[in-house]
Each structure stands twice: as C-alpha cells, then as structure tokens.
C-alpha positions in Angstrom: -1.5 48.2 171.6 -4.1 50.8 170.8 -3.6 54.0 168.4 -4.7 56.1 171.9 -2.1 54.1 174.1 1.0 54.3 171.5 0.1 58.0 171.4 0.6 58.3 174.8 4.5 57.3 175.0 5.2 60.4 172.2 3.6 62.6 174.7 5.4 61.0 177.6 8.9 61.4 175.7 7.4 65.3 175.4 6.8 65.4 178.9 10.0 64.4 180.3 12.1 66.6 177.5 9.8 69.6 179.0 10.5 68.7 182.9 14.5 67.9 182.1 14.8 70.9 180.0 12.7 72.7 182.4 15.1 71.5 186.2 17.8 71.9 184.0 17.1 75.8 184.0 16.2 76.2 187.2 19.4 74.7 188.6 21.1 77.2 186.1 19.1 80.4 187.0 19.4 79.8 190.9 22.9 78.3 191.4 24.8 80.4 188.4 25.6 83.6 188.2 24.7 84.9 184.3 27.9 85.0 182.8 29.5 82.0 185.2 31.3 79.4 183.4 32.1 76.0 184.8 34.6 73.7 183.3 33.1 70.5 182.3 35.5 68.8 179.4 39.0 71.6 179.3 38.9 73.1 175.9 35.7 71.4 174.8 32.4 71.4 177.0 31.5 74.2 179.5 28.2 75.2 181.7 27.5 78.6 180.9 24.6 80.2 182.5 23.4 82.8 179.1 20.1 84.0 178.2 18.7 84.6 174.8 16.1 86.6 173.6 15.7 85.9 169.6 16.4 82.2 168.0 19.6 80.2 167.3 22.6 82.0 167.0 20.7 85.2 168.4 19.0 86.2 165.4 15.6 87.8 166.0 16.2 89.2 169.1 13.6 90.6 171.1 10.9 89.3 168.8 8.8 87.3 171.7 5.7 88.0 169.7 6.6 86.1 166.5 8.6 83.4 168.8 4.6 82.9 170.3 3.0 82.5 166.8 5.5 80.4 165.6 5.3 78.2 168.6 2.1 78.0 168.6 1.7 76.8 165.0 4.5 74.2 165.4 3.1 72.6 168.7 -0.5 72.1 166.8 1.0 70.8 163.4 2.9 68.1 165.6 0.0 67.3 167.8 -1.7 66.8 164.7 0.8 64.5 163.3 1.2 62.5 166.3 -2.9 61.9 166.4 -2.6 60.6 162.7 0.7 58.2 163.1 0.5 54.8 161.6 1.7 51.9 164.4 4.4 51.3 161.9 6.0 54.6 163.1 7.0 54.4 166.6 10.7 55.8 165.4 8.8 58.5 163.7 6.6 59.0 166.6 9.3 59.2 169.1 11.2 62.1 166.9 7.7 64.2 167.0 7.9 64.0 170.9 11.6 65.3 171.0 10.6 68.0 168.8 6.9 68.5 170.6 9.0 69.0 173.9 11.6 70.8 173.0 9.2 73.5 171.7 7.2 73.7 174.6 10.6 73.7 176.6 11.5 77.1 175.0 8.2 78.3 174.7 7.8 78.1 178.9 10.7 80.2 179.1 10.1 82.4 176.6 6.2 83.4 178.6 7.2 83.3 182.1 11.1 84.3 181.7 10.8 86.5 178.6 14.4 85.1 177.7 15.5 81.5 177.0 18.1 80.1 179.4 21.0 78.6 177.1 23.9 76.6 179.2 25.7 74.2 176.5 28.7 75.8 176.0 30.6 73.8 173.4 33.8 73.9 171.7 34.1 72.0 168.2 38.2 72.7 167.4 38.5 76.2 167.7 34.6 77.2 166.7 32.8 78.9 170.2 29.6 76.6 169.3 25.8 79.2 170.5 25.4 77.9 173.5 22.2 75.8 173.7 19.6 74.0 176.4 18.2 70.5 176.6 15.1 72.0 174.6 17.4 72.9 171.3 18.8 69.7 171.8 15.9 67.8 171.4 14.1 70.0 168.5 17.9 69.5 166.8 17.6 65.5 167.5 13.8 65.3 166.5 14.7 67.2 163.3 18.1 65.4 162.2 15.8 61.6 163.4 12.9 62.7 160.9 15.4 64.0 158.7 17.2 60.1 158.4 13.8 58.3 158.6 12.6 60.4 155.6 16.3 59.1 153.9 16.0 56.0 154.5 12.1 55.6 153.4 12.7 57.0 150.4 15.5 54.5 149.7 13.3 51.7 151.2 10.3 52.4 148.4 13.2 52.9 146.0 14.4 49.3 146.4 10.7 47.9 146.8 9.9 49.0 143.2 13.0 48.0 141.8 
C-alpha cells in the first residue's frame, strides 16, 4: 500500500468523526429542547441538549476568536503529521484522524453556530461529568491513544537497548 493510499484511511476516520459528530447535533438542535434531558442509563448517562461557548469545562467563554486560531493551528500541525507518518504507524495514524476530526467537529459549530452543541451528560458516582459531544470524544480518545503509543515506545526502545 502506498504512503498516499494509507493516508487516505486517517482522513476517512476524520471524515466520518466530523459527519457523526456533525448528525449527532443536528438531531440534538432540532428534536431537543436546550435544557431537555433524556434518561439513557438512571443515575449515570443522560442526553442533554447544552451549548457551550468557551472550552472544556466552560472556561474561556465567549472567546470564538482564539477558539479559530487555535483550531486552525492544530488542524495544520496534524495534517502535517499525517503527510510525514512512517507505514509502521497505522495506530499512530488512526489516533491523528480522531483528533483531526474531532477538531474540525467543533470548529464547524463553533463558525456556523457560534456555540458548541454538548449532549453527553455523564454521571461518574456522584461527580455531574461537562457534558461533551462525539467531537471531544474523539480529540479525548486521539489524545489518551498517542498518549499510550508514546508509553509504550519509549518502553519498546528501552528494552531494545538493554
């Protein structure tokens, strides 16, 4: 398989984050009321329709600007590492796409909605967990996938010179 080709299934993992994430809202803006909470999981997993106008936990709210730089630069700088993959690194490759997607996700909303559409409504014990999208989720599983891969290499190189 080509470089160009293995590229392209990144991108398509991208893609389908961005169209899931992005149905996923729309279903949410048009068939919720903001506020409405449907019972999923009793005591543990709810469908809230919520908006959000800063980051995680609602810090920097209102800050679209900075949300658009930022975005911007992240999109690029995992373009970038997605042309320069090694064929070695489909794991690697795949996490880049989550992240790549989920980005973009929250990015749509954030120009054409000026507000990100949050309906994860989760309950860990008795901690209200921000309520998220399909978006954060993938950035959060891109992150935590690099995050092990990065663990586990530098383990892997430990052992190899040992």
């Amino acid at each position: 398989m080509k470089a160009r080709e293995r590229q392209v299934i990144y991108y398509v993992v991208a893609l389908f984050i961005i169209l899931f994430d992005q149905v996923t809202k729309w279903v949410i803006v048009n068939y919720m009321e903001l506020g409405q909470k449907i019972t999923v999981i009793e005591n543990f997993l709810y469908i809230t329709s919520h908006r959000n106008r800063g980051a995680a936990w609602g810090i920097l709210q209102g800050q679209m600007w900075f949300f658009y730089v930022i975005t911007s630069i992240v999109v690029v700088i995992l373009v970038v590492y997605i042309q320069k993959l090694r064929p070695h690194q489909k794991l690697f490759g795949i996490s880049l796409g989550l992240m790549l997607g989920g980005a973009i996700g929250n990015f749509i909303d954030r120009i054409f909605r000026k507000e990100v559409v949050d309906f994860v409504d989760t309950w860990i014990f008795t901690y209200d967990f921000p309520i998220f999208n399909i978006a954060d989720s993938a950035l959060v599983i891109g992150v935590g996938l690099i995050l092990i891969l990065t663990l586990f290499e530098g383990k892997l190189d430990k052992e190899k010179n040992e």
